[in-house]
C-alpha positions, 0 to 999 in steps of 0.5 A: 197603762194604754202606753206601756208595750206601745211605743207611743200614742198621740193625745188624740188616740188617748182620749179615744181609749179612755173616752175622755175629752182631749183638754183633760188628756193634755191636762194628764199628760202635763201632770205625767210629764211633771212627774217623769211619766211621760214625754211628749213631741209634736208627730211628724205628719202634724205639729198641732198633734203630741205624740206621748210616750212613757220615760223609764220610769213610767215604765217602772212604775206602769209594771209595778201597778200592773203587778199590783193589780194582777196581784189583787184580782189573783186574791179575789178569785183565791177567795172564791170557791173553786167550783165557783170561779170557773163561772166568774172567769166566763162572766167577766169574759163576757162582760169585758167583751159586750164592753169592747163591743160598745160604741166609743161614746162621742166627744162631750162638744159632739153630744152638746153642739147639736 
């Protein structure tokens, strides 16, 4: 989901976004190039660095789990009493902001090499 609408995104950056360490995105991202997902390829400023970019049909299938998803949480605010989701909408704004405004947590080898 972090790469569609972007052109591409290294390894490094991946692991950032979903505060995680970078074997298990390069893990992911083998498993996503085995798939079709993804492709990948060395940037340009740096041979050591993948750039990880999403084929086709990693778009596709992308869209259709943004589509299911907007879907679903569309069906659990119809459930909610309609006086009552104006609130819910304002909590979640709030909370998705104090999330975003959250440090990125350190990699596990910075918390682990003191």
């Amino acid at each position: 989901m972090l790469l569609l609408g972007r052109d591409e995104l290294s390894q490094q950056d991946l692991a950032g976004e979903l505060c995680i360490d970078k074997s298990n995105v390069a893990r992911l991202c083998a498993k996503m190039v085995a798939a079709g997902h993804v492709t990948q390829r060395p940037a340009d400023a740096d041979g050591r660095s993948r750039l990880v970019s999403l084929t086709t049909k990693g778009q596709q299938v992308a869209r259709q789990v943004e589509s299911a998803s907007a879907s679903r949480f569309g069906s659990l605010l119809r459930g909610l009493p309609a006086d009552a989701r104006p609130g819910v909408l304002t909590a979640l704004q709030h909370l998705l902001a104090s999330v975003e405004a959250l440090p990125s947590p350190r990699p596990a080898q910075e918390r682990t090499d003191r």
